[in-house]
C-alpha positions as CSV (number, residue, x, y, z in Angstrom):
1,X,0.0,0.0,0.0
2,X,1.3,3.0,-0.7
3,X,1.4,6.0,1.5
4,X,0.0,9.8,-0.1
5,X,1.8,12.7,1.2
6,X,0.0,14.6,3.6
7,X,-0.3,17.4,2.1
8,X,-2.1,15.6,-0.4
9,X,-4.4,14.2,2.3
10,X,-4.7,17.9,4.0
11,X,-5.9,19.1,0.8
12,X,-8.2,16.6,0.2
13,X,-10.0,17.6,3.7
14,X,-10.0,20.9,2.9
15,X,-11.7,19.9,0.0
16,X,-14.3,17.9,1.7
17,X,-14.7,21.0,3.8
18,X,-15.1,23.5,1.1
19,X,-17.6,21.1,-0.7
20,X,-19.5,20.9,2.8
21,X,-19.5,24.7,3.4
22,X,-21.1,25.0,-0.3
23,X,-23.8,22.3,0.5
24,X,-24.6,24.4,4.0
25,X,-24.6,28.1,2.3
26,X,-26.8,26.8,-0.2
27,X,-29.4,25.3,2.5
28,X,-29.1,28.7,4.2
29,X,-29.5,30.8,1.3
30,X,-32.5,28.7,-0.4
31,X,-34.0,28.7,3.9
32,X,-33.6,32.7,3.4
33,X,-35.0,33.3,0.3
34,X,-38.8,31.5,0.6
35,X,-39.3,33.8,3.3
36,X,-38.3,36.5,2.0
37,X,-40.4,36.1,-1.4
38,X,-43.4,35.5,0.9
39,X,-42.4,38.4,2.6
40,X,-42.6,40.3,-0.2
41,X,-45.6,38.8,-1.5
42,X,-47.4,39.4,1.2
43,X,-46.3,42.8,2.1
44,X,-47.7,43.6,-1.7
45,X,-51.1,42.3,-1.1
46,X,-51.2,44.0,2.3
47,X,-50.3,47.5,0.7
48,X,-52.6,47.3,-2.2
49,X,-55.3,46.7,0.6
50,X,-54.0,49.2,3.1
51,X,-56.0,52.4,1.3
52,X,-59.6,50.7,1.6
53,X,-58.2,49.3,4.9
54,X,-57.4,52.6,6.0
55,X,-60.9,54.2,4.9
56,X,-62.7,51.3,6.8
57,X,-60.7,51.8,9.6
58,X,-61.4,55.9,9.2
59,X,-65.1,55.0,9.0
60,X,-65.3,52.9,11.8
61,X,-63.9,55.9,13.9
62,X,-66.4,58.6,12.8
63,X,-69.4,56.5,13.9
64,X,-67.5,55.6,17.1
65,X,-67.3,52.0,16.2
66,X,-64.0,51.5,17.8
67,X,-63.4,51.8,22.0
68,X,-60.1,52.9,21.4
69,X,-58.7,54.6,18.4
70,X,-55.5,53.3,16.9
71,X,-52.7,55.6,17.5
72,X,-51.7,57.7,14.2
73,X,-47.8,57.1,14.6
74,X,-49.0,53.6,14.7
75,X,-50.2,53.6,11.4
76,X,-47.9,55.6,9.8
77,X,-44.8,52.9,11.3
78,X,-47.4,50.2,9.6
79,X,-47.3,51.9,6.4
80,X,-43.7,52.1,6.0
81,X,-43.5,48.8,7.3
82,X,-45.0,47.6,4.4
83,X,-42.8,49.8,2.3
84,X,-39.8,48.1,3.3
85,X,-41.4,45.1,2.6
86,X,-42.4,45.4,-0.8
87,X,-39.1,47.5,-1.9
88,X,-35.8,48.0,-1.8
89,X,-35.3,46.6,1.4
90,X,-36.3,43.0,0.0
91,X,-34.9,43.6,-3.3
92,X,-31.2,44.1,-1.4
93,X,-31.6,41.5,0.1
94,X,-32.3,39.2,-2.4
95,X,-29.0,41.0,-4.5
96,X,-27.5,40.4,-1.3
97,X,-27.7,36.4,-1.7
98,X,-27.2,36.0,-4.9
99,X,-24.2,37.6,-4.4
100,X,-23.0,35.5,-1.8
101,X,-23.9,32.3,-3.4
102,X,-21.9,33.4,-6.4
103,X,-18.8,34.9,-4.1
104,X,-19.2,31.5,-2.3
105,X,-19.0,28.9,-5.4
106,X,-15.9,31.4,-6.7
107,X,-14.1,31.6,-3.6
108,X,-14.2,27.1,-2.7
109,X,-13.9,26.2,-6.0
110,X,-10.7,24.5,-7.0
111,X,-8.2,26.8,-8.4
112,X,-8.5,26.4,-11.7
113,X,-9.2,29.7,-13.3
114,X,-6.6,31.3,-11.1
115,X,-4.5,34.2,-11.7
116,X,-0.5,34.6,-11.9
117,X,0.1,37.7,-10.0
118,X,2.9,39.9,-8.2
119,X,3.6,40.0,-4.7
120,X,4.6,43.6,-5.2
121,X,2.5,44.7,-7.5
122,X,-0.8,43.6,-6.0
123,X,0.4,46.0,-2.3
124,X,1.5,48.6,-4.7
125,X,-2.3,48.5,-6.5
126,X,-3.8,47.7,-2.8
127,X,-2.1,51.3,-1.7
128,X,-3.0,53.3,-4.4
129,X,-6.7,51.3,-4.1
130,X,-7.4,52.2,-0.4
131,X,-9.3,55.4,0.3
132,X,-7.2,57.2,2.8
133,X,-8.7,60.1,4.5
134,X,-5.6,62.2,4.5
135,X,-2.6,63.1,3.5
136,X,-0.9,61.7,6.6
137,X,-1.7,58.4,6.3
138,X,0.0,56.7,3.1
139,X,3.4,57.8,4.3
140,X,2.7,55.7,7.5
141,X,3.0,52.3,5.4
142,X,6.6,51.2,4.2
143,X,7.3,48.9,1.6
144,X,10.0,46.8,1.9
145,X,10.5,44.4,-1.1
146,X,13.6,42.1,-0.7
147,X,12.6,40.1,-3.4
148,X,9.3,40.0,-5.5
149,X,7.3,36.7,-6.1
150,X,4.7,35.8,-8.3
151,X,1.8,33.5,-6.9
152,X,-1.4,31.3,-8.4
153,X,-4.5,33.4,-6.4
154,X,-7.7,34.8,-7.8
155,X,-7.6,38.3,-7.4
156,X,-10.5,38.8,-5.2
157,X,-9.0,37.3,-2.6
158,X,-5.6,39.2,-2.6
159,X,-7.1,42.2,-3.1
160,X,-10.2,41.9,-0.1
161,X,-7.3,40.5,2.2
162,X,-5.0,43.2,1.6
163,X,-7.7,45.8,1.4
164,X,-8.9,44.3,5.0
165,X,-5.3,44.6,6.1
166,X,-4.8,48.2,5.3
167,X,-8.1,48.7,7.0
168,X,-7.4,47.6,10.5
169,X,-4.1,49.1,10.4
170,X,-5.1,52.2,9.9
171,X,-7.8,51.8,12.2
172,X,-5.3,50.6,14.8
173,X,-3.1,53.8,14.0
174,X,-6.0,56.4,14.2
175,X,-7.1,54.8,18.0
176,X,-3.7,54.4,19.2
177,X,-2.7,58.0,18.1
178,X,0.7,57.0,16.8
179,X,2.2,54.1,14.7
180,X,3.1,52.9,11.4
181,X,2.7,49.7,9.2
182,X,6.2,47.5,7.5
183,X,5.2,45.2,4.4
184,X,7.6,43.4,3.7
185,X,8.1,40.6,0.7
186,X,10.2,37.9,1.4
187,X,11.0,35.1,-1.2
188,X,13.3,33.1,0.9
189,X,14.0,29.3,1.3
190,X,10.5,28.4,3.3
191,X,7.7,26.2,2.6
192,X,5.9,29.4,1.0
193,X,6.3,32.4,-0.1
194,X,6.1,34.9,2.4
195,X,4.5,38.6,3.0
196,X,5.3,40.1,6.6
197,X,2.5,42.8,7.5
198,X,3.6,44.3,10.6
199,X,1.5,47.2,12.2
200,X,3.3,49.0,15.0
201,X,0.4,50.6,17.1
202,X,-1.1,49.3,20.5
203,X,-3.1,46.7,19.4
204,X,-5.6,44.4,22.2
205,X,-4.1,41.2,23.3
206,X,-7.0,39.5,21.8
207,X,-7.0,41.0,18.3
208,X,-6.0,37.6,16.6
209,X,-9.0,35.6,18.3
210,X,-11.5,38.0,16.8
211,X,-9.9,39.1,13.6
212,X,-10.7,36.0,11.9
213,X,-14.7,36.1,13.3
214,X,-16.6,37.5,10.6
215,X,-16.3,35.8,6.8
216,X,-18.1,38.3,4.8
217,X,-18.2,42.2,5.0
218,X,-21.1,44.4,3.0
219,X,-19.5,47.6,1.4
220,X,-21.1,50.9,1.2
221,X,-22.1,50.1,-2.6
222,X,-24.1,46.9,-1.6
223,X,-21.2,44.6,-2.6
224,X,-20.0,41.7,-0.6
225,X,-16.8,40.8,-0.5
226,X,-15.1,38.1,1.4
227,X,-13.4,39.1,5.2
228,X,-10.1,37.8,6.6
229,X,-12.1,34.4,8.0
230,X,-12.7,33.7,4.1
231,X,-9.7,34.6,2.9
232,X,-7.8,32.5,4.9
233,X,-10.1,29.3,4.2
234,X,-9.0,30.1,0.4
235,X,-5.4,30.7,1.0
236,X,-5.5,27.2,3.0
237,X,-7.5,25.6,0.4
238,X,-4.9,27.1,-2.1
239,X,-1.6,25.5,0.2
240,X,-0.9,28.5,1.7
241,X,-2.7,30.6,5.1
242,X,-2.6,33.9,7.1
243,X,-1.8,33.7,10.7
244,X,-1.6,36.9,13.4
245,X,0.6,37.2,16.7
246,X,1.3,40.5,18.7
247,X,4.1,40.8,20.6
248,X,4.8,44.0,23.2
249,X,1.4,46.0,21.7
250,X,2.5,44.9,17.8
251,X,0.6,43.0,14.9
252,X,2.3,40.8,12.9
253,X,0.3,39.2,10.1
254,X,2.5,36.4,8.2
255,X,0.6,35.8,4.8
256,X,2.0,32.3,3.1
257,X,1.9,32.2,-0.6
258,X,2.3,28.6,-2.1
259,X,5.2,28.6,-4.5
260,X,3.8,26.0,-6.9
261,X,2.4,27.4,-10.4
């Protein structure tokens, strides 16, 4: 009998675990969506009765039909109750899945419509990308680049995890005050390539237990794009990973690139 490597047999399970995640999302997203059409159906019927409802309701108070009269805040909440429930709210929402499932199928699919990119250049269009507030702020982040690489990755996932990056850094810089953020690109003998994302700011103790939480964030545009939870199930799925420590206050993310094309 002959023995597999293990990574073989790691990515196998991360296979079985990406094809079990996209068996759950779609349960929850097809569990979300027949409500929501009702939902929607019924808030439509609803609203196109609400007028003669209203009138009724109207008549029934002039000829003192009623013991206590239904408060008219009440009735206005009602109203745009039903607004919500026959518009845009619901219609987001329903953008808002189908987005997901579609993010979802892209992001544990096997990599085979991956993308040869730069280490270098990918930071260098994630700087110029991020929307910082001031003037200040870019000169805070140094790029250190010992040795460029070039990596298998669908761009969505470099981009959202160094967008994501950025974003807590800065974040971490405008609370503590003070700080500043080394990138640095190493290509040396490891396992994987290597991208060292150090922010120097006073960080919490607990920032790597949480950072990871969420999987999906919902930008101002409606879009979803994936958090750092996802991206590191793709970067593991892909042979590579993300991991955090802090040490004396200091973050230190440690992204791992797999060097096989």
């Amino acid at each position: 009998m002959v023995n597999r490597p293990s990574q073989n047999i790691v990515q196998d399970a991360l296979d079985q675990i990406s094809q079990s995640w996209l068996r759950m999302i779609d349960c929850i997203i097809h569990d979300l969506t027949t409500p929501l059409a009702l939902t929607r159906m019924a808030g439509t019927s609803f609203r196109e009765m609400l007028p003669n409802l209203i009138a009724g309701y109207q008549l029934a108070v002039e000829h003192k039909l009623l013991s206590e009269p239904i408060n008219e805040d009440r009735l206005n909440a009602f109203s745009s109750i039903l607004t919500s429930a026959t518009g845009e709210n619901i219609n987001n929402m329903f953008e808002f899945l189908n987005s997901l499932r579609a993010l979802c199928k892209k992001s544990f699919s096997a990599c085979e419509e991956t993308t040869i990119l730069s280490a270098k250049t990918s930071i260098e269009a994630a700087l110029k990308r991020y929307p910082f507030t001031n003037s200040k702020e870019r000169p805070l982040i140094r790029l250190d680049c010992q040795q460029d690489f070039q990596f298998k990755c669908e761009p969505v996932f470099i981009n959202a995890l160094l967008d994501r990056l950025l974003s807590h850094a800065i974040d971490a810089i405008q609370d503590a005050g003070q700080g500043n953020v080394h990138i640095l690109i190493s290509a040396e003998i490891n396992p994987n390539y290597q991208i060292y994302f150090k922010i120097n700011a006073k960080i919490a103790d607990d920032f790597p237990e949480y950072i990871f939480n969420r999987f999906f964030l919902k930008n101002r545009d409606g879009t979803i794009t994936p958090a750092l939870g996802f991206c590191r199930l793709a970067l593991l799925q892909r042979g590579g990973g993300i991991s955090c420590h802090v040490v004396d206050g200091n973050a230190e993310f440690i992204i791992e690139l797999s060097k096989k094309m």
